[in-house]
C-alpha positions as CSV (number, residue, x, y, z in Angstrom):
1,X,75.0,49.9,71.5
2,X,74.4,49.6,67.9
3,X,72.4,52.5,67.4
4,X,68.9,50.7,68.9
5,X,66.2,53.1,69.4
6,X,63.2,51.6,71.2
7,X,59.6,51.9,69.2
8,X,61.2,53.4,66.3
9,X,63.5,52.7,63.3
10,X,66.8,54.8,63.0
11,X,67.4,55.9,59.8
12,X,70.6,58.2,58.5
13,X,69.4,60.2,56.2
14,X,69.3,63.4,55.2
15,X,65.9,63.5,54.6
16,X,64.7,62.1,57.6
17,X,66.7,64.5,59.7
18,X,65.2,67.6,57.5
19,X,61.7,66.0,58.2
20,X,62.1,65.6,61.6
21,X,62.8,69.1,62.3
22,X,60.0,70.6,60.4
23,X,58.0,68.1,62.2
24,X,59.5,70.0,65.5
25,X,59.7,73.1,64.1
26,X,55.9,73.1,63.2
27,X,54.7,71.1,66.5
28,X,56.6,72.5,69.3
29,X,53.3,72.3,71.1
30,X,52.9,68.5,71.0
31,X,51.6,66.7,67.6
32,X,49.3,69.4,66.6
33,X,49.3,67.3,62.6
34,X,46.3,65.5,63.8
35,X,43.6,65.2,67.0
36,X,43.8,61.9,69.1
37,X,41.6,59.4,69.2
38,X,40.4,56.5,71.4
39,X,39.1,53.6,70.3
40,X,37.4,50.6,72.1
41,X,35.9,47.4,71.6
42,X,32.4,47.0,72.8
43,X,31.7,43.4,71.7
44,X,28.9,44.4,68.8
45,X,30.7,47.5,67.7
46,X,33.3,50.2,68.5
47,X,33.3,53.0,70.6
48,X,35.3,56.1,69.4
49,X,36.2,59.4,71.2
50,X,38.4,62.1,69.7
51,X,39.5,65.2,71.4
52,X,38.7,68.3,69.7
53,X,38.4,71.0,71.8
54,X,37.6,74.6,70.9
55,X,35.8,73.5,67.6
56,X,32.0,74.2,67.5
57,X,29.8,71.3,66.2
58,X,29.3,73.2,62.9
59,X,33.5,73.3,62.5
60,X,33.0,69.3,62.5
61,X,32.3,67.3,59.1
62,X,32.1,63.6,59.3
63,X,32.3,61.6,55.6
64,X,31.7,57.7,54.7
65,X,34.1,57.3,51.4
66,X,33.5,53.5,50.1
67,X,35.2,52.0,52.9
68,X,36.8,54.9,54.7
69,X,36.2,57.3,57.4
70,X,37.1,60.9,57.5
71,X,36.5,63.4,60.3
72,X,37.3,67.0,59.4
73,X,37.5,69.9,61.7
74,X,38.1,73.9,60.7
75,X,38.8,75.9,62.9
76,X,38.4,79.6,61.0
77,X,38.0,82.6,63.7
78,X,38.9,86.2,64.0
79,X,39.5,88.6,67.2
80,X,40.8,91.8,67.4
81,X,40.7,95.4,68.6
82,X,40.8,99.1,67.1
83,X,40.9,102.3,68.7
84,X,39.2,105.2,67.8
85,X,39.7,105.4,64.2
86,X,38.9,101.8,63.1
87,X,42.8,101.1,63.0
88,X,43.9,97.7,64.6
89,X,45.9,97.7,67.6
90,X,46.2,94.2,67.6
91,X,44.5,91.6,65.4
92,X,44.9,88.0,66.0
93,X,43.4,84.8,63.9
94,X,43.3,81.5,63.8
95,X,42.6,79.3,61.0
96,X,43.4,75.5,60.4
97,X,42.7,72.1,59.6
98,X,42.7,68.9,60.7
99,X,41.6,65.3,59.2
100,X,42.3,61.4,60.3
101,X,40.9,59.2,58.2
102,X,39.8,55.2,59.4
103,X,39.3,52.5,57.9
104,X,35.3,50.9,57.8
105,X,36.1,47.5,56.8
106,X,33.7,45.2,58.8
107,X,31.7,48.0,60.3
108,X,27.9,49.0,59.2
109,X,28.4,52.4,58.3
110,X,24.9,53.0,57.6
111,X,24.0,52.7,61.5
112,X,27.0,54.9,62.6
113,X,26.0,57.3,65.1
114,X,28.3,60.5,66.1
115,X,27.7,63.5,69.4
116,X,30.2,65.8,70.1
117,X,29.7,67.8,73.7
118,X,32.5,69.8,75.5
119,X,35.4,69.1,73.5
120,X,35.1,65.7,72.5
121,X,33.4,64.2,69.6
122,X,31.9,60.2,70.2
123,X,31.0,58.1,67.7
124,X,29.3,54.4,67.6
125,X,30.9,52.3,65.1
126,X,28.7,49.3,65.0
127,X,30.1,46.1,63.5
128,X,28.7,44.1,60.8
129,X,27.1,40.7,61.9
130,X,28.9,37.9,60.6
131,X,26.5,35.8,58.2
132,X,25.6,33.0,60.0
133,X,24.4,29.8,57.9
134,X,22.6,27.4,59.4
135,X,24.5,24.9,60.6
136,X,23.2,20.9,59.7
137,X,24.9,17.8,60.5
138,X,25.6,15.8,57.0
139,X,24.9,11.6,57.4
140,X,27.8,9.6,56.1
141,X,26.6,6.8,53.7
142,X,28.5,3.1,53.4
């Protein structure tokens, strides 16, 4: 039926198809490109929670650019065993890195606040207050 794919454009091309399977070649696993986020709306400010399990706090950078948010995490560990002469029998490591960036516009990001326990890192993303003049009612003359 016309080629409609729900959520999505179709596009013929063969870049798009060569992109699309290094995407899957790369991330068999699920979107592994990024971390996920969730983001909610608590009236006065926003209430952010992204999943980034294994990293240690230290592994986690956070960075105001002008208007931009950027949350970093590095992951950069080594495991592995040797017998009796030093020699690895098996050595095993895992490096990577992963960044989203947000954007700040209308949020005070001098009164963000950020935690990270078990996994998941939290951060307060209070709103700017809107100037509020005050208001005045004007007399009309005639």
């Amino acid at each position: 039926m016309f080629g409609m794919i729900p959520f999505g454009r179709e596009e013929n091309s063969l870049f798009r198809y060569l992109d699309n399977m290094e995407k899957n070649l790369f991330t068999g696993f699920g979107d592994v490109s990024h971390f996920r986020c969730d983001i909610q709306d608590k009236g006065d400010s926003y209430f952010m929670e992204a999943e980034l399990p294994g990293f240690q706090k230290e592994d986690i950078a956070i960075d105001v650019n002008g208007d931009t948010l950027v949350i970093t995490a590095r992951h950069n560990s080594e495991s592995g065993e040797k017998d009796e002469q030093g020699n690895y029998v098996r050595r095993e490591r895992k490096f990577g890195s992963y960044n989203r960036s947000f954007d700040l516009t209308g949020i005070d990001a001098e009164k963000i606040k950020a935690s990270y326990n078990n996994g998941i890192l939290e951060l307060t993303l209070p709103k700017k207050e809107e100037p509020t003049g005050a208001t005045r009612s004007i007399q009309i003359e005639g």
